[in-house]
C-alpha positions as CSV (number, residue, x, y, z in Angstrom):
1,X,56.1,-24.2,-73.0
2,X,52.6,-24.1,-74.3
3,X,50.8,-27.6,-74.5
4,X,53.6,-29.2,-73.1
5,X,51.5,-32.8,-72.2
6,X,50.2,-32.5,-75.5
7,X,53.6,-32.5,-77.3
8,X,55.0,-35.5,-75.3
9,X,51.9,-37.6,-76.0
10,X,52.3,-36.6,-79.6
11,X,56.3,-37.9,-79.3
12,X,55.3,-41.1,-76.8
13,X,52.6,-41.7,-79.2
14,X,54.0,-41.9,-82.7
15,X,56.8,-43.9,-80.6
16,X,54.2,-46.0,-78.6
17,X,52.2,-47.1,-81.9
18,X,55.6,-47.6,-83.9
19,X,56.1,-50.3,-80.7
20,X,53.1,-52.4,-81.3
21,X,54.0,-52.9,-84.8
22,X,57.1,-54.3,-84.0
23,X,56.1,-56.2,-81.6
24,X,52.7,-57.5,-82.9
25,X,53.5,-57.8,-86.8
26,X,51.9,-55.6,-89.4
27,X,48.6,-57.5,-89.7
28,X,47.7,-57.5,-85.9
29,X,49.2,-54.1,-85.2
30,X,46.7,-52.9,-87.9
31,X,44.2,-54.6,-86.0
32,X,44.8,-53.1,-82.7
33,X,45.5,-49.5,-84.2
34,X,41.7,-50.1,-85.4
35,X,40.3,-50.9,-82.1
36,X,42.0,-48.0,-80.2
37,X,40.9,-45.6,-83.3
38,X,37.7,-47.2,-82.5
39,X,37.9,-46.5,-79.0
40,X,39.0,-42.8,-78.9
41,X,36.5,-41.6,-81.8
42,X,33.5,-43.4,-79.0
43,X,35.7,-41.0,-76.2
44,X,35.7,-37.5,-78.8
45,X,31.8,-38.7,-80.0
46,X,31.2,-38.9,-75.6
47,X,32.8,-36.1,-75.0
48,X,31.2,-33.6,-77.8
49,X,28.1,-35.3,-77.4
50,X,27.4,-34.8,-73.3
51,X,28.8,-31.1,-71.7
52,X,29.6,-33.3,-68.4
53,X,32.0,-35.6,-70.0
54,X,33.5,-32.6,-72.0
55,X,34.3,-30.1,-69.1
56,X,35.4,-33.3,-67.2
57,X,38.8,-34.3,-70.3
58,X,39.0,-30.7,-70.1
59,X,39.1,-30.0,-66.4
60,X,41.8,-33.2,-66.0
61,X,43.1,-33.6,-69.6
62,X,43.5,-29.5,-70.6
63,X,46.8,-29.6,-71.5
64,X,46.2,-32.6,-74.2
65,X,43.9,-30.5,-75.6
66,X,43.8,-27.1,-77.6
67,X,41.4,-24.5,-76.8
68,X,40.0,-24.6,-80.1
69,X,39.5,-28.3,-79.9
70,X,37.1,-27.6,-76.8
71,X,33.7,-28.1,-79.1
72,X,35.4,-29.7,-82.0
73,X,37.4,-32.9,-82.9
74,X,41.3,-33.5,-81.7
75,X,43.8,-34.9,-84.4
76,X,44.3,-38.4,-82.1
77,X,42.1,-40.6,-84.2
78,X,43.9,-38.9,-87.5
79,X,47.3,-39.5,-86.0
80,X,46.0,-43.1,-85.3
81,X,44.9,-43.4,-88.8
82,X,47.8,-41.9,-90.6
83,X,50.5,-43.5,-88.4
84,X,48.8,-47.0,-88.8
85,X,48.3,-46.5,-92.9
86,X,51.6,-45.5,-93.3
87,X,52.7,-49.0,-91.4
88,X,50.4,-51.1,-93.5
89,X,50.3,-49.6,-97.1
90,X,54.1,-49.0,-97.2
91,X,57.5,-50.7,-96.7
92,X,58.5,-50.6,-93.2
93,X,61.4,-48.5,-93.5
94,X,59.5,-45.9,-95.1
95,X,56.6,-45.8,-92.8
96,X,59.0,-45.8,-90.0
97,X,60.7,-42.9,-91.3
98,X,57.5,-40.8,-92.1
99,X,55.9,-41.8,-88.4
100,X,59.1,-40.1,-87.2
101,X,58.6,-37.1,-89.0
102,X,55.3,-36.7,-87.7
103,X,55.9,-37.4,-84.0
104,X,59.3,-35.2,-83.7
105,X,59.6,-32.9,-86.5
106,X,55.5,-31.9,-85.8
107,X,56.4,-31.2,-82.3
108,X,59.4,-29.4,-83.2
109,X,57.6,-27.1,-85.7
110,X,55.0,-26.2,-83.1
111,X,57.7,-25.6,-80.3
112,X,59.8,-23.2,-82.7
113,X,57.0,-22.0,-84.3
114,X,55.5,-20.4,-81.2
115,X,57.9,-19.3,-79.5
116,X,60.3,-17.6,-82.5
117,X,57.9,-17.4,-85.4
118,X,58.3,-14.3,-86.8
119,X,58.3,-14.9,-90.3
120,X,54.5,-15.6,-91.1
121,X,53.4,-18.1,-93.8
122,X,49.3,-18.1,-93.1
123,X,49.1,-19.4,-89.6
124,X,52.3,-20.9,-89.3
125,X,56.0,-19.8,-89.7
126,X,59.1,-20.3,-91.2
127,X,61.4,-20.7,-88.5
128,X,58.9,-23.7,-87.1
129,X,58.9,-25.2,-90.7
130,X,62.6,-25.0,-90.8
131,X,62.6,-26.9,-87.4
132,X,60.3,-29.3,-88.7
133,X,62.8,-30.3,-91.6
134,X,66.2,-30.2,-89.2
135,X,64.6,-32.3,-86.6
136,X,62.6,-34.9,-89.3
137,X,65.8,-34.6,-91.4
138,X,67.7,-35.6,-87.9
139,X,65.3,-38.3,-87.0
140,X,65.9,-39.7,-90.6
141,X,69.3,-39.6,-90.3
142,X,69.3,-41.6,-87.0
143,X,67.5,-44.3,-88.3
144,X,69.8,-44.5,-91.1
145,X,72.2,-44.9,-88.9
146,X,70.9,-47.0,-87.0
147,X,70.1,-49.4,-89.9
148,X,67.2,-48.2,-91.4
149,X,67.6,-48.8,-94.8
150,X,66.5,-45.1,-96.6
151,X,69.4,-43.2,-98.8
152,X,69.9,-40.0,-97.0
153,X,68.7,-38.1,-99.4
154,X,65.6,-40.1,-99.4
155,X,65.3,-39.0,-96.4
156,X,65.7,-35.1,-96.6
157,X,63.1,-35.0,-99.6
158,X,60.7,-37.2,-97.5
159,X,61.2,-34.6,-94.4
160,X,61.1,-31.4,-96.9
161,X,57.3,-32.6,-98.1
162,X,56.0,-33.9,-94.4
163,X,57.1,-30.2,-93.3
164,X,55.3,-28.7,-96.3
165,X,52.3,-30.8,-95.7
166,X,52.7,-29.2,-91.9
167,X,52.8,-26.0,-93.1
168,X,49.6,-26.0,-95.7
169,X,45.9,-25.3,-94.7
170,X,44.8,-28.4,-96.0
171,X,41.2,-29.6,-95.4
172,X,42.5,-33.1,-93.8
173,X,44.5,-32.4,-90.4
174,X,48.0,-32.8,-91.0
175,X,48.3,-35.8,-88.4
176,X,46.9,-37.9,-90.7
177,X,48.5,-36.3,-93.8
178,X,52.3,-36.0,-92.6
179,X,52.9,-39.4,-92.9
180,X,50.8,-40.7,-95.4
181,X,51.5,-38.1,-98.3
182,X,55.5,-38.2,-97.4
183,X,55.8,-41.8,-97.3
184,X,54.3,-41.6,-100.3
185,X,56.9,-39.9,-102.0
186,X,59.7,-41.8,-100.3
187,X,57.5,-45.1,-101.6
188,X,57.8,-43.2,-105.3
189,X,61.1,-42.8,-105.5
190,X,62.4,-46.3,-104.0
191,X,60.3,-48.1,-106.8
192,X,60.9,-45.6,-109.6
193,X,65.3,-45.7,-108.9
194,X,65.2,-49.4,-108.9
């Protein structure tokens, strides 16, 4: 599996920053998702900045980071960002539900997408954008069930736009997108069915 560090930090990750929330309250949480933002733009500015430190997080760290990503940005401080936005601009169950669609359906879309994309859409496939709405759409679900208090089919049409926001070529990376533009939505329709 290609990337394979890379997709469990992206998992651990959405689930590690969803943690401090929780534990810490939305105004400190915000505070601390600042101050590691903070921290890993100083790492990416370090590591573009000086060849040493770059071949070093590529020698130890290479399967955290794409190839492409060698002499350019990675998406951790927009993952950071979007994860941590979501959290603070909308209600919790909403913000939970779109950090889960970025941290497993994401992964899931890449997974699929690589290895049984055949079905072309720019750079990215069908079959992974279908795997991106079964597992969000799944992750939703679970949370539901667990309590999480989304209508299902809140849910599915939250999951449907994080995986089309995946699959466009938009400007932005989609780390920070995902879970901004579908909690959005989900934020929409909760205030306009009340």
């Amino acid at each position: 599996m290609n990337h394979l560090g890379r997709k469990l930090f992206h998992v651990l990750g959405g689930l590690g920053l969803l943690s401090l929330y929780f534990i810490f309250g939305r105004n400190n949480s915000f505070i601390l998702y600042g101050a590691l933002a903070a921290v890993v733009l100083l790492i990416e500015v370090a590591r573009l900045s000086l060849p040493a430190v770059n071949h070093f997080f590529y020698a130890h760290f290479g399967s955290f980071i794409r190839k492409n990503e060698e002499h350019s940005m990675t998406g951790t401080v927009p993952y950071i960002l979007g994860i941590s936005l979501s959290l603070y601009a909308y209600a919790t169950p909403v913000a939970v539900a779109a950090v889960c669609f970025l941290a497993f359906g994401d992964v899931a879309a890449t997974t699929v997408g690589e290895r049984f994309g055949r079905t072309k859409i720019g750079k990215k496939s069908l079959e992974g954008t279908a795997a991106f709405i079964v597992i969000a759409v799944s992750a939703g679900l679970a949370l539901h069930l667990a309590g999480l208090h989304l209508t299902p089919w809140v849910i599915v049409v939250g999951a449907v736009v994080a995986a089309g926001v995946e699959l466009l070529p938009l400007p932005v990376n989609d780390n920070l997108m995902i879970p901004v533009l579908s909690g959005a939505v989900m934020e929409l329709i909760l205030r306009f069915s009340r």
